[in-house]
matplotlib code that plots the C-alpha trace (Angstrom):
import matplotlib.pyplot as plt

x = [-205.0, -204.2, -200.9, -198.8, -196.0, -193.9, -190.1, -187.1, -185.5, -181.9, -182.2, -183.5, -186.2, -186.4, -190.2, -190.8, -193.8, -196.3, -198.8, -201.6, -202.6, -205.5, -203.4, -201.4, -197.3, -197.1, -199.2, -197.6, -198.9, -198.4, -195.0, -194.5, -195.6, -193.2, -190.7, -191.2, -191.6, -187.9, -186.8, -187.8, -187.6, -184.4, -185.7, -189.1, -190.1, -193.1, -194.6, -197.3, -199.6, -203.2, -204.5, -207.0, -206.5, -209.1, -209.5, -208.2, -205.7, -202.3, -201.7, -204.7, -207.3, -210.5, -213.3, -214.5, -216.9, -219.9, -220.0, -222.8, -221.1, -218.4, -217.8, -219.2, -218.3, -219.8, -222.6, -224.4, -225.7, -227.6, -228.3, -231.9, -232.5, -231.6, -234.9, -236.7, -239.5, -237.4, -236.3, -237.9, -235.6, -237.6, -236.2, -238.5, -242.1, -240.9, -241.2, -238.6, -239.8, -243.4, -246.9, -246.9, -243.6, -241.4, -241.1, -237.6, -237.5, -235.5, -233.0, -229.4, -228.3, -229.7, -228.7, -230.8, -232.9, -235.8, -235.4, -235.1, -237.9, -240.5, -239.2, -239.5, -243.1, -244.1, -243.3, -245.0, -248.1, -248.2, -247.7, -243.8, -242.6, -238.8, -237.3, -233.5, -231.1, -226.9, -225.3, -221.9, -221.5, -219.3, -219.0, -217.0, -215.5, -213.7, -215.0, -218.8, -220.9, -219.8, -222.3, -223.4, -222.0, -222.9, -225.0, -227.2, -227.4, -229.2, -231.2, -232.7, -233.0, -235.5, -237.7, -238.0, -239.5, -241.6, -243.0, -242.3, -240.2, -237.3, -234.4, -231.3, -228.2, -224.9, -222.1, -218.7, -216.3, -216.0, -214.6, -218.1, -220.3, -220.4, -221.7, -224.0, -225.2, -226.6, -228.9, -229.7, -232.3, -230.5, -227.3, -226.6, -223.3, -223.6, -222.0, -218.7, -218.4, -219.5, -216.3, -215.0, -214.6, -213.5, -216.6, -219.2, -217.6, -217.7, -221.2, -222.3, -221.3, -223.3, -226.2, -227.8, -229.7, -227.6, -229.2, -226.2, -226.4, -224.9, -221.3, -221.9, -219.7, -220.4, -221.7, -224.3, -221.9, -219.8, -222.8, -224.4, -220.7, -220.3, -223.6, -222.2, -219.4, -222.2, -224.0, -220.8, -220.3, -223.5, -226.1, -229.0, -230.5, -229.9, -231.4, -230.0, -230.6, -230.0, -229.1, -227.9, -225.2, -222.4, -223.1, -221.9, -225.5, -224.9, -228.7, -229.5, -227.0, -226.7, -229.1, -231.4, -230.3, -234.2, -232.5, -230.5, -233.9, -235.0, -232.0, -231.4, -234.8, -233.8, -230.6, -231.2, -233.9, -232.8, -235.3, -234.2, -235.5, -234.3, -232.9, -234.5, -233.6, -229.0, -230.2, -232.1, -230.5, -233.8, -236.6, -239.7, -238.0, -238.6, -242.3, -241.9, -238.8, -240.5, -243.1, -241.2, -239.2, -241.7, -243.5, -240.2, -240.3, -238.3, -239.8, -239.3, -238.0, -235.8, -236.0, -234.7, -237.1, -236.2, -238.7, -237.2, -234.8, -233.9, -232.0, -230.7, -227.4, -226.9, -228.8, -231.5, -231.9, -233.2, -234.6, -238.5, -240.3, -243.5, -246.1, -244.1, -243.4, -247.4, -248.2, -245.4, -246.5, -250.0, -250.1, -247.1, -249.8, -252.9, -254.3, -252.9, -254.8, -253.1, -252.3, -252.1, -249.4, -251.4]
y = [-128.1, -124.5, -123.8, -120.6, -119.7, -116.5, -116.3, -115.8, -112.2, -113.6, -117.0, -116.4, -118.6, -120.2, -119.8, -120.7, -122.8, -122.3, -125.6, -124.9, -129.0, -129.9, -132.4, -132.4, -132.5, -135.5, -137.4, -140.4, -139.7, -136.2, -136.9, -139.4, -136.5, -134.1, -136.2, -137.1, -133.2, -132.5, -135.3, -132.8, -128.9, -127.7, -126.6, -127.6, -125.4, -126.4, -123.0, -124.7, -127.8, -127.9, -130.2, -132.6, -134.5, -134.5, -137.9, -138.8, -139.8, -137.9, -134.4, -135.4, -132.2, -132.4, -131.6, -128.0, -125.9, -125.4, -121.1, -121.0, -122.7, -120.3, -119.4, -115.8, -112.7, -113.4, -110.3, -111.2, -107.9, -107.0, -110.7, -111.6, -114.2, -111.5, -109.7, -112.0, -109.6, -106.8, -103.6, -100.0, -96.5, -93.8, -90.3, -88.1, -89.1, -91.4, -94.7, -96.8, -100.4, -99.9, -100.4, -97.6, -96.2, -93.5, -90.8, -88.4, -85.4, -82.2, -81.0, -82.3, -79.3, -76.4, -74.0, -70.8, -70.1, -69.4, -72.7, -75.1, -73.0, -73.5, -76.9, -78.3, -76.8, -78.3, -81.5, -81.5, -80.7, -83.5, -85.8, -86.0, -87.3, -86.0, -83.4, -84.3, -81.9, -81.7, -79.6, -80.6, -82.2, -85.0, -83.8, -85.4, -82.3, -80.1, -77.5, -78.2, -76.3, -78.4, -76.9, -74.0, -75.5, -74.7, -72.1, -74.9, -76.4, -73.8, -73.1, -76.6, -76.2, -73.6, -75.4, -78.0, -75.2, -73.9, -77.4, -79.7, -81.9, -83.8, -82.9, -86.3, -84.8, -86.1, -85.7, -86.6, -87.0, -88.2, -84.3, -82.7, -85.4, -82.8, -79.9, -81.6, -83.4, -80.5, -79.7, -82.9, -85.8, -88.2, -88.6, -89.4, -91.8, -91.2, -94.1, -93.0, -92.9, -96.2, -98.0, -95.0, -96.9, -94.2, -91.7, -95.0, -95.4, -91.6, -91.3, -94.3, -92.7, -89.7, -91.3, -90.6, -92.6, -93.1, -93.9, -95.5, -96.3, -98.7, -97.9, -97.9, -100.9, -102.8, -106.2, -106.5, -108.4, -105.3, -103.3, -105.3, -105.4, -101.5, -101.4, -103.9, -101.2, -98.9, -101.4, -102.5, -99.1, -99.5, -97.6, -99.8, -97.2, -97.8, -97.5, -98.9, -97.4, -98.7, -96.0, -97.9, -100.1, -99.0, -102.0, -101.8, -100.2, -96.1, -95.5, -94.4, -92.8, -96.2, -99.7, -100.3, -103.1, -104.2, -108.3, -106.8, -104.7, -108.6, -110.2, -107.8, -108.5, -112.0, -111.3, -108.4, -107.2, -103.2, -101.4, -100.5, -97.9, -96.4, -94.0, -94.2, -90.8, -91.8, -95.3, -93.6, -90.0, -89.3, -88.4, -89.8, -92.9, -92.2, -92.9, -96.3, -97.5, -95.6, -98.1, -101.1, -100.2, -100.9, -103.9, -105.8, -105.1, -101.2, -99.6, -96.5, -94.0, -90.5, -88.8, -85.4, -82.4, -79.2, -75.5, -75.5, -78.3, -77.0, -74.3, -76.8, -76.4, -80.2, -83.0, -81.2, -84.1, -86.5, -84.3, -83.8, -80.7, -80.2, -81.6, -84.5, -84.9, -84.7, -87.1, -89.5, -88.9, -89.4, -92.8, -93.8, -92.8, -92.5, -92.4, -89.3, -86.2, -82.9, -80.6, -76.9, -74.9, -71.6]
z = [-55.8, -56.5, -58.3, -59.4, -61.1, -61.2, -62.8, -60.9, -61.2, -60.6, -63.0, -66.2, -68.1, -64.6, -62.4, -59.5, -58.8, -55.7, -55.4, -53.2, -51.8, -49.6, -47.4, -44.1, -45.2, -42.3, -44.7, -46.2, -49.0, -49.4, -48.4, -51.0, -53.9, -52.0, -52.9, -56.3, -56.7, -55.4, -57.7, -60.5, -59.0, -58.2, -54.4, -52.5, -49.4, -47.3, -46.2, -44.3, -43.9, -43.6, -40.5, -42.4, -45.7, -48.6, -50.0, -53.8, -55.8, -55.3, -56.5, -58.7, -58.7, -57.5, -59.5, -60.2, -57.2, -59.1, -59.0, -56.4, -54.2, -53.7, -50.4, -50.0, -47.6, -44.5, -43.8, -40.6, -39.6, -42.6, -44.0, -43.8, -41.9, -39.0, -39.6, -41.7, -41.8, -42.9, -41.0, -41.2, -41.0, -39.9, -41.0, -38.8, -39.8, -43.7, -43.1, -45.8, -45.6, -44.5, -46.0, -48.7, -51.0, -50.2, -52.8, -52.7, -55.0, -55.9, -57.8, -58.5, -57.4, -55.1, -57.5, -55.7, -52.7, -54.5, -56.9, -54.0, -52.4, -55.4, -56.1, -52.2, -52.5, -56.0, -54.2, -51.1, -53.1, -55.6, -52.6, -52.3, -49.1, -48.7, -50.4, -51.9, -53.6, -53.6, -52.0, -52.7, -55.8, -57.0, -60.4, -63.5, -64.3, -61.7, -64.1, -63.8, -60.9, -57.4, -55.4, -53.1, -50.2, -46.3, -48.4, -49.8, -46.7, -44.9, -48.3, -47.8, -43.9, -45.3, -47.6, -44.7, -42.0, -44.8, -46.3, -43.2, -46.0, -44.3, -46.6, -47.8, -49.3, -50.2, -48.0, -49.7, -47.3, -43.5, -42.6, -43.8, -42.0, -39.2, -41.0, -43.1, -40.5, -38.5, -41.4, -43.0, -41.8, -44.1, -45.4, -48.8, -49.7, -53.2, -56.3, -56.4, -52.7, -52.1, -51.2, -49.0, -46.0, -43.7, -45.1, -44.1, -40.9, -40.2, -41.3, -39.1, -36.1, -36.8, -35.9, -38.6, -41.1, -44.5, -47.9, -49.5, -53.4, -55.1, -57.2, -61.1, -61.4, -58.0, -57.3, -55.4, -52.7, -52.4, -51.9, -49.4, -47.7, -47.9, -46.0, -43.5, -42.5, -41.2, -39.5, -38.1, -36.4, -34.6, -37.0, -38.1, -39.8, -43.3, -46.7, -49.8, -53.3, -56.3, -59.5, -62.4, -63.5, -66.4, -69.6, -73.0, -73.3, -74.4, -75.4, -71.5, -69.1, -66.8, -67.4, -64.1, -62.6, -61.4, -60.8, -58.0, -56.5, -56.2, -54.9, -52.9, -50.9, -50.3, -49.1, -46.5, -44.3, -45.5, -47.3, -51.2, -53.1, -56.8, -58.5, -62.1, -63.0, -62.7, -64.3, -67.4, -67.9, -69.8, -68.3, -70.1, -69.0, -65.3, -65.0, -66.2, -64.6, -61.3, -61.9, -63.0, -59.7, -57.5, -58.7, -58.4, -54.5, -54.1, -51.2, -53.0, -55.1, -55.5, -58.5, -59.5, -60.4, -61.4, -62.0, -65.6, -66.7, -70.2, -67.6, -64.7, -64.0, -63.6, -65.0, -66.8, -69.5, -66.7, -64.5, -64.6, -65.0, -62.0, -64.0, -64.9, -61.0, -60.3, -62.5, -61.4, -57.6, -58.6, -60.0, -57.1, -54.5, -55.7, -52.5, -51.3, -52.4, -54.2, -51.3, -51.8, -48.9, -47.9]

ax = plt.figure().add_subplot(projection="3d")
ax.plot(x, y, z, "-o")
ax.set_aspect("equal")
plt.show()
């Protein structure tokens, strides 16, 4: 039994009472308790009767649902047992979800042709694999830098022809899908976005493959519902990331939420990577929550990398400097050797 109570606006000191029953109001017995409730309420209105009655005492209350067995959103497209080998999203020739881990780097901003151009080539020679950077930028401040634009766009169409990296950038909303779109492999749907339905919608029909991350202060079930919408729209191409949670905790930017990494991987056949650089907001954290990251099951990882952090116009603190990024890319893929671009 459920039960409410809100006061009346035209009686003072006087509620009125809504009582949630599991029973069937052509019960006897229910109709008994009806009427012992009128006996006391000034008025009692039936606003509906269920069509099967629970067995137990009158109005008594059954015992409390254990938590885990609440009933839970239903999320058949991207629930596990779909795929239960897991799904792969090719973005050109990146596999997410296959044998070895995908590594994203760049800059939180393209703040300069020539940065994006050294960066994008720093990357593709310690072993990187795609090549990120914003474009437009969802900043806190509407004072901070927001971003080149279109401009960037094309900037990073240009380090992809020169180091054959496929380039992921944010979009922010469903009207520059289009744009960004025609010069992106992968579009970003960054934290704060994560719950803009019409902007998931818009970039599921696209076509596109969207790395969507997970909202500072979203549970896991919200996430894995947001990701839902773009399957829903008929794009299976998804990749979910995971960048942090907001905790009483203040000594690093966000706190990694690695429990949700695993759960995650039960739940749905996506791939997952992470975003240690948002989850630390210092960067000699990144190497070990990079590594952390993938032994609990992340099938890869974006971090940000600027020329010369100390100047970056966003995100310097976490970002990494190249030889921070070569070493991180080394012990990620040790495999892989250093490449050098002619």
């Amino acid at each position: 039994m459920a039960l409410q109570s809100r006061p009346e606006r035209s009686a003072p000191w006087c509620y009125r009472f809504y009582v949630d029953i599991d029973g069937a109001a052509t019960d006897p017995r229910v109709a008994e308790a009806l009427e012992e409730v009128e006996a006391l309420a000034a008025r009692v209105v039936v606003l509906g009767s269920y069509e099967a009655w629970v067995e137990g005492s009158r109005l008594s209350a059954p015992p409390p649902t254990p938590a885990h067995h609440t009933r839970k959103p239903e999320i058949p497209l991207v629930d596990r047992r779909r795929q239960p080998d897991g799904s792969q999203v090719m973005v050109r020739n990146v596999v997410f979800g296959g044998d070895r881990p995908v590594l994203i780097a760049g800059p939180c901003s393209v703040e300069s042709r020539e940065m994006i151009l050294t960066t994008a080539t720093a990357v593709v020679e310690a072993g990187g694999d795609m090549l990120r950077g914003g474009a437009y930028k969802p900043r806190t401040s509407p004072y901070d830098f927001q971003g080149l634009g279109v401009k960037g766009l094309r900037y990073m169409a240009e380090a992809r022809e020169r180091t054959g990296l496929p380039i992921v950038t944010e979009v922010l909303s469903w009207e520059e899908v289009a744009v960004v779109a025609h010069f992106a492999d992968m579009l970003q749907i960054g934290a704060r976005n994560m719950q803009n339905f019409s902007l998931l919608r818009a970039a599921s029909r696209s076509g596109m493959p969207v790395l969507l991350k997970r909202g500072a202060g979203a549970l896991v079930e919200e996430w894995l519902m947001a990701a839902e919408y773009i399957l829903a729209e008929g794009n299976p191409n998804v990749v979910l990331c995971e960048r942090g949670i907001r905790t009483f905790e203040r000594a690093t930017r966000h706190t990694l939420d690695l429990n949700a990494v695993a759960l995650v991987r039960e739940r749905t056949h996506l791939p997952v990577i992470v975003d240690p650089s948002h989850a630390a907001g210092v960067r000699s954290l990144v190497l070990p929550l990079s590594l952390g990251s993938l032994a609990a099951g992340a099938c890869g990882l974006i971090v940000e990398v600027h020329p010369d952090p100390a100047r970056a116009m966003s995100d310097g603190a976490q970002s990494l400097d190249l030889p921070m990024f070569a070493e991180l890319a080394r012990q990620v893929h040790p495999e892989r050797p250093v490449l050098a671009l002619a």
